[in-house]
C-alpha positions as CSV (number, residue, x, y, z in Angstrom):
1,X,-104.5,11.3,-82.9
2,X,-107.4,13.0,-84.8
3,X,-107.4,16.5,-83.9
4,X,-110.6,19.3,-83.5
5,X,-110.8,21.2,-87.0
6,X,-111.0,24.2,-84.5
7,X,-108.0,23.4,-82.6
8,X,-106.3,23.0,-85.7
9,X,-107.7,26.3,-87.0
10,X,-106.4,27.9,-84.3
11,X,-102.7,25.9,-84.6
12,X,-102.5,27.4,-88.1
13,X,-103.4,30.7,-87.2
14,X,-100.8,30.9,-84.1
15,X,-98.1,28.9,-86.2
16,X,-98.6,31.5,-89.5
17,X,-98.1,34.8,-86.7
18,X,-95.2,33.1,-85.3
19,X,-93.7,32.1,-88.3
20,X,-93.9,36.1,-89.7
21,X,-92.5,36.9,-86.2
22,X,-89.7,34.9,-86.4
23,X,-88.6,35.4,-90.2
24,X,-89.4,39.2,-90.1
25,X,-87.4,40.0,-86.7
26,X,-85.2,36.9,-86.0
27,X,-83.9,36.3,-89.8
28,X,-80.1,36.6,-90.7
29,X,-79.1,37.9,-93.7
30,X,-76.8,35.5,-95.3
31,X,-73.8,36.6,-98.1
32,X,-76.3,36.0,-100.7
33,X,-78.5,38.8,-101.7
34,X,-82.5,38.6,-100.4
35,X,-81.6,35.4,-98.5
36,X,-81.8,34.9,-95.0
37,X,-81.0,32.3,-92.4
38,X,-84.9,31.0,-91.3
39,X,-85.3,30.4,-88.0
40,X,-89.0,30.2,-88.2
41,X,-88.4,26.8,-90.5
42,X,-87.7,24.7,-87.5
43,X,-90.9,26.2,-86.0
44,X,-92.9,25.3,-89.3
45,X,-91.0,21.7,-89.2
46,X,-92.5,21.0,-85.6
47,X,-95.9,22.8,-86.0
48,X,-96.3,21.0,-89.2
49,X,-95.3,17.4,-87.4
50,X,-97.9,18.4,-84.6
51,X,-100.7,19.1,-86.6
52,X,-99.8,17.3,-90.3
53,X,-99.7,18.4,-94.1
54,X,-102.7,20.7,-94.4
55,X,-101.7,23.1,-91.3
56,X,-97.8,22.9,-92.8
57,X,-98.8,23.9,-95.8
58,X,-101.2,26.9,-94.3
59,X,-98.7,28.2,-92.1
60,X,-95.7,28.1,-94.4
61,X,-97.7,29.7,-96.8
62,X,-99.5,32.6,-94.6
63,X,-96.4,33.2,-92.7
64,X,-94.3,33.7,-95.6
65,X,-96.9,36.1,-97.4
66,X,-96.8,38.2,-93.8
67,X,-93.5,38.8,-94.0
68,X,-93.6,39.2,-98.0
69,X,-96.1,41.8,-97.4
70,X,-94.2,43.8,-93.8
71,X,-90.8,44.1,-95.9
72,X,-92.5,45.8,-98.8
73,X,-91.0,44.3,-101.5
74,X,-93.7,43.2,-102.7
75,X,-95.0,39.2,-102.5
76,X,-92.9,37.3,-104.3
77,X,-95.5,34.5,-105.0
78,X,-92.5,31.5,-106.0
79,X,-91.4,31.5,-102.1
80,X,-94.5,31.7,-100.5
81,X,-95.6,28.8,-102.6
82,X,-92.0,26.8,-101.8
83,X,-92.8,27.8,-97.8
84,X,-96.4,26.1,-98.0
85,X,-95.6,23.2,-100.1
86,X,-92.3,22.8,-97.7
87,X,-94.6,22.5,-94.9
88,X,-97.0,20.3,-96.2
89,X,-93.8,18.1,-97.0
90,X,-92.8,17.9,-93.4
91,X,-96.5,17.7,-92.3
92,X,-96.0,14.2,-94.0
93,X,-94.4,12.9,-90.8
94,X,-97.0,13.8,-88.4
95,X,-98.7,10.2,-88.4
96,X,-95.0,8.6,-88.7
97,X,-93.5,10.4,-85.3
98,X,-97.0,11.1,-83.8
99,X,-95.2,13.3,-81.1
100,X,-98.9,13.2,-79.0
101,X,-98.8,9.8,-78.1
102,X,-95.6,8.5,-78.8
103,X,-91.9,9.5,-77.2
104,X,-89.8,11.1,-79.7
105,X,-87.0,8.7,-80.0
106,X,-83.9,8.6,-82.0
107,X,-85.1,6.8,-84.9
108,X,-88.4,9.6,-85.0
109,X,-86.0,12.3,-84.9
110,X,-84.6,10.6,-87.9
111,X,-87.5,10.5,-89.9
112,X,-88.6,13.8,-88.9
113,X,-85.4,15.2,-90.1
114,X,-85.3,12.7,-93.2
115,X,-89.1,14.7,-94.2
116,X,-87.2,18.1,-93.5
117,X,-84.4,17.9,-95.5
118,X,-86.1,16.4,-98.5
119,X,-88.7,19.0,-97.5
120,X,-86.2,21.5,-98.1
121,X,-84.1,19.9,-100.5
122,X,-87.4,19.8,-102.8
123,X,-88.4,23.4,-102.3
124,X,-86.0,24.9,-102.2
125,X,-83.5,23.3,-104.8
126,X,-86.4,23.2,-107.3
127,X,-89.7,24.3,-107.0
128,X,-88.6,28.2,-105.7
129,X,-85.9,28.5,-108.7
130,X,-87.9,27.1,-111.1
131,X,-90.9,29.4,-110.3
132,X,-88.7,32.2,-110.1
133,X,-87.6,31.5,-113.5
134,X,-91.4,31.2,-114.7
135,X,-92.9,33.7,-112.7
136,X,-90.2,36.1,-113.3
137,X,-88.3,35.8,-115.7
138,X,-84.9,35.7,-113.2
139,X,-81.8,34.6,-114.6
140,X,-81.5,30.5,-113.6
141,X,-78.3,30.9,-112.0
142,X,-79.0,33.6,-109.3
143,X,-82.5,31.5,-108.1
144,X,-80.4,28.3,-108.0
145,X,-78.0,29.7,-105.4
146,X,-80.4,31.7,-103.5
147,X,-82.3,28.5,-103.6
148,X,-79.5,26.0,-102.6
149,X,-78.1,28.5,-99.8
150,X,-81.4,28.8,-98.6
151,X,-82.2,25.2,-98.6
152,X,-78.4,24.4,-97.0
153,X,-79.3,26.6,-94.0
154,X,-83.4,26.0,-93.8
155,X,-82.0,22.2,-93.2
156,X,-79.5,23.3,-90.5
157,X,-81.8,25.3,-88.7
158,X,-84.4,22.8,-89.1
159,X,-82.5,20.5,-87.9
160,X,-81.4,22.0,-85.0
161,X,-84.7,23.9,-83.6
162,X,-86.9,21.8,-85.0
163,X,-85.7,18.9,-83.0
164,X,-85.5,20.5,-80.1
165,X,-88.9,21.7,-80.4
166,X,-90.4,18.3,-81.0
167,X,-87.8,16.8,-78.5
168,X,-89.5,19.1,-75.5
169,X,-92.6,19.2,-76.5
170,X,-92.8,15.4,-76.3
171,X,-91.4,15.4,-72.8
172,X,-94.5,17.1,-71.9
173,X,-96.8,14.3,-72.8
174,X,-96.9,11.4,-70.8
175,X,-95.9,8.1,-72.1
176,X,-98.7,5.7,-73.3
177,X,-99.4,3.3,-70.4
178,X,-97.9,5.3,-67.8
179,X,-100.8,6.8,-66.1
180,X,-102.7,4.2,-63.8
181,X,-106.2,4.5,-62.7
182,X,-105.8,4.9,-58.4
183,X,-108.5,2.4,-56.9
């Protein structure tokens, strides 16, 4: 389903303040330093299956400078980048699940957490170490275990509210066919 460039606007701008909300007050520090156990991925995963590629990519990357810019570290430009491009990766599934018209079966739920993985696997694993390295000049084997902790808990997180995001929101929208017209 098509949807309104405004409602989309407006999907990007309520998915970027919840993804800063969740990763600036809900995040767990993890035993590797300046990572963090996401919770706001799985919301990025879902709003990013709802409203596709673009609005992933928009709210990955304007939630991740928010909270960039709140803990005053200053933005570190290689992660914001990884958090947009992860959403537009698991915007990819939007017209493959199509959670507005379709039920969100078992085999859906396996794409959508085939995109997120690979989503993950791909941002995190590479393109945030790599940039690091570029960017900053940070030694290769501290960005590639930030990155691959990162990515191993971004996928389990995912995984887990993600699903369950997709899994109630489809509940909400009645099955195709269902709904007959009353004489």
């Amino acid at each position: 389903m098509k949807k309104s460039p405004i409602v989309t606007v407006v999907a990007i701008g309520i998915g970027a303040a919840l993804f800063f909300v969740l990763g600036r007050f809900v995040a767990i520090p993890s035993p590797i330093p300046n990572t963090n156990i996401s919770a706001q991925y799985g919301l990025l995963a879902f709003m990013a299956a709802l409203y596709g590629p673009v609005a992933g990519f928009l709210i990955g990357l304007i939630g991740h400078l928010l909270i960039d810019m709140n803990y005053g570290w200053g933005i570190w430009w290689s992660w914001v980048v990884a958090s947009g491009i992860a959403g537009c990766i698991m915007g990819l599934a939007a017209r493959r699940i199509n959670l507005d018209k379709e039920a969100f079966t078992l085999r859906k739920m396996g794409i959508f957490n085939l995109f997120q993985v690979c989503a993950h696997v791909i941002t995190w694993g590479v393109i945030a170490p790599v940039l690091d390295i570029i960017i900053y000049a940070e030694p290769a084997n501290k960005v590639f275990v930030q990155g691959i902790v990162a990515g191993f808990a971004n996928i389990v997180v995912t995984a887990i509210i993600g699903t369950l995001l997709c899994l109630a929101y489809s509940k909400t929208r009645p099955a195709a066919g269902s709904l007959k017209k009353e004489d």
